[in-house]
C-alpha angles and dihedrals in degrees: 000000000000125000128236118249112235115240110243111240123230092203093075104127110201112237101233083252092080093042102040092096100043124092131185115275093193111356088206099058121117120225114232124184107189117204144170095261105017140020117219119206123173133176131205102285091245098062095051141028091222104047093182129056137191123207136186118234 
């Protein structure tokens, strides 16, 4: 019998202490993960009101 694959969750936040040696790139670069069914965008929260964005493929 074959197992399942778990989804991945896109609620995971990052502890600061996953995050304290990284610094922006580009601070205006937009984040994109491109799947089979939807595609996920996000932007940094202070340039839309909606940071994270569905889209259908």
């Amino acid at each position: 019998m074959m197992k399942t694959p778990k989804s991945k969750s896109h609620s995971h936040q990052p502890s600061a202490n996953e995050t304290s040696d990284l610094r922006p790139i580009n601070p205006n670069a937009a984040g994109i993960d491109i799947g089979s069914e939807f595609h996920w965008v996000s932007v940094p929260k202070d340039r839309a009101s909606e940071s994270v964005r569905r889209f259908g493929c």
